[in-house]
TIPA-430820 format. One record per atom (N, C-alpha, C): x, y, z. Coordinates in steps of 0.1 Angstrom, whole numbers, plus 5000, padded with zeros to 4 digits. Layout:
XYZ...
//
This chain:
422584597542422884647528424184737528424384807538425484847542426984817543426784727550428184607552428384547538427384527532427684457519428084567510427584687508428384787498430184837502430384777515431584817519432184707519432084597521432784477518432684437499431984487493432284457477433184517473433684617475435884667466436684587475436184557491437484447493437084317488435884257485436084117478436884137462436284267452436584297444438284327446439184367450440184377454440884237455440584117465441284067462440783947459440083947450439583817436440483867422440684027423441484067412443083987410443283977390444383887392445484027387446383977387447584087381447984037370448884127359449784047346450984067352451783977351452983997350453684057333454784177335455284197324456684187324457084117306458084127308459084247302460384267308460884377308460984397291460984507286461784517267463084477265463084437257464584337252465584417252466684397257468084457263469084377248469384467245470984387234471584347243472084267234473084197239474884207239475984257245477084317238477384177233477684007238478383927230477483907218476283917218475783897209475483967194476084117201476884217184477784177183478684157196479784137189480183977177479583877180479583797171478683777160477883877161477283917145477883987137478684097143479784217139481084087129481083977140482083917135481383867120480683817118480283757106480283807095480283947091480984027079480184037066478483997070477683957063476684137067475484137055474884207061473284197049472484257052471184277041470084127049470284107061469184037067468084097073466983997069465484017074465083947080463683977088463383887102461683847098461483727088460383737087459083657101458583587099456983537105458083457117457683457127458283367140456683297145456183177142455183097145454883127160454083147167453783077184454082927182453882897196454182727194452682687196452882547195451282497194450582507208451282517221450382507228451682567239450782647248451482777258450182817269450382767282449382857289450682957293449983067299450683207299450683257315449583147319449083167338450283127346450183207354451483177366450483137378450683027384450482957401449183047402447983037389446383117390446383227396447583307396447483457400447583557389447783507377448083597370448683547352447983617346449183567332450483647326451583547325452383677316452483717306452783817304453083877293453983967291454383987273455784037273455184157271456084277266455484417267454684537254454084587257453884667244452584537237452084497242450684407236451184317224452784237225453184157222452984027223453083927212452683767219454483747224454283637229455683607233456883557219456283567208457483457197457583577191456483687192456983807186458083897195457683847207458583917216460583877211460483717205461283667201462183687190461183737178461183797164462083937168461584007174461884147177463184117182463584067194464484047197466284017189465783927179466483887173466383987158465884077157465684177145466284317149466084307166466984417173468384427177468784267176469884227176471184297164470584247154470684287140470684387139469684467139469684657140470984687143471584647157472284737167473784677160473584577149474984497144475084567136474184617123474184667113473984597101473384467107472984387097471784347093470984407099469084437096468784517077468184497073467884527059466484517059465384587064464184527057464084567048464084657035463484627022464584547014464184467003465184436996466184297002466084227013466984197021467984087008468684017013469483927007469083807008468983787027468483667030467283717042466083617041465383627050464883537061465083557076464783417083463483417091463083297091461483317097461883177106460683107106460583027121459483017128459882907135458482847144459182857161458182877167458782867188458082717184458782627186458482457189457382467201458982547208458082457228458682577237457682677243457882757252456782707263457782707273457082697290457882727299457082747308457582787320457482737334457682727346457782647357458082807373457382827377457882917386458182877400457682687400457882597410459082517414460282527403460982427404461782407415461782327421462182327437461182377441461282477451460482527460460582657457461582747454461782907454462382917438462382817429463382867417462482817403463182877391462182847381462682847368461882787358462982747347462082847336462682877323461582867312462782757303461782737293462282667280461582677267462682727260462682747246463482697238462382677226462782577212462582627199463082677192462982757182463682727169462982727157463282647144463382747136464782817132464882897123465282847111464882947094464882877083465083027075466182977067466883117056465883107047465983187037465883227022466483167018467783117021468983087009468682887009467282847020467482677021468082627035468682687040469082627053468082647070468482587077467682577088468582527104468282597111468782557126467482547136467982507148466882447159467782507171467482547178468182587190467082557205467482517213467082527230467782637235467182677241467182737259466882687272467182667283466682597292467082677303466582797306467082937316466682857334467482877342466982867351467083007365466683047371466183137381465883097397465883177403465283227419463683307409462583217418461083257417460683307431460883267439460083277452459483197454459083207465457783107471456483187471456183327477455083377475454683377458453383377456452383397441453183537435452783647437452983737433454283797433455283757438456483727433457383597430457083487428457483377418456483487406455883487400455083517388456083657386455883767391456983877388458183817381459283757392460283697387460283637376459583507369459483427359458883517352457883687351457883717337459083817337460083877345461483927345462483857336462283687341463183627336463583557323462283657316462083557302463183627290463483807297464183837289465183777287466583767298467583697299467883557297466683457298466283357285466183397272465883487263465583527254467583577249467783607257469183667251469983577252470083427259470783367261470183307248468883257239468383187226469683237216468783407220469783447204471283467205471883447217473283407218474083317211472883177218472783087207472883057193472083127192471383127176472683207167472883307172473983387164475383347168475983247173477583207177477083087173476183007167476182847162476682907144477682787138477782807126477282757118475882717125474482697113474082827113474082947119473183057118474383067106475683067109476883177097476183067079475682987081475382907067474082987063473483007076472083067071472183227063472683297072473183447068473983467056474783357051475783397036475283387029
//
């Protein structure tokens, strides 16, 4: 009975899974600065969809997640609304135009090759004013080969996928049709 009360925190120990988290969204400088360019302002960041289907588990060690008890499209929303803040073209009450949206297709890969890893995102934004864009991401990275760091890395790496969407998103001049 003994051996068993001292061997149950080490089975308990390592049956435990971990989350991975991802870091909070970093602005972007090209990404004010080509919002700064647009000369537009009174934008709002409405509903950003999940996509229809997302496991969140990394190589069964763990699921990610982005931070602050966020889903990940809100992690996306925020992003692209903090974008804006830091431009000076955010407006929530009252806005002019408002953009909402769906994440089509987010996944992830912490396998690709042997030590590297992709995410991919697809996202369907749609104005106030009638108009709509579609953008990809296709980020790729160093994961590792151990579990517990491939999974670290790939939920690290989602931010800098995320900045490279709304890079996207904001220097395509479907976004400049959406915003006027």
């Amino acid at each position: 009975m003994r051996t068993l009360l001292l061997l149950l925190p080490l089975v308990l120990a390592l049956t435990a899974c971990s989350t991975f988290v991802t870091p909070r969204y970093s602005i972007s400088a090209d990404s004010n600065v080509a919002l700064r360019s647009l000369g537009v302002s009174g934008i709002s960041v409405g509903a950003l969809a999940e996509p229809a289907e997302f496991d969140r588990t990394c190589r069964a060690v763990g699921p990610l997640a982005p931070p602050d008890g966020m889903t990940h499209a809100a992690y996306i929303r925020k992003a692209l609304e903090d974008e804006l803040k830091i431009a000076g073209l955010h407006t929530p009450a009252s806005p002019r135009v408002t953009l909402a949206g769906a994440v089509k297709k987010l996944a992830f890969s912490s396998t690709r090759g042997l030590t590297g890893g992709s995410w991919d995102i697809d996202v369907t934004l749609t104005s106030s004013n009638g108009k709509s864009m579609s953008v990809a991401e296709h980020y790729e990275f160093e994961s590792g080969y151990m579990g517990d760091t491939a999974c670290k890395q790939t939920a690290e790496a989602f931010m800098p996928a995320v900045q490279n969407l709304i890079g996207k998103i904001v220097r395509s001049p479907a976004f400049r049709e959406m915003v006027q």
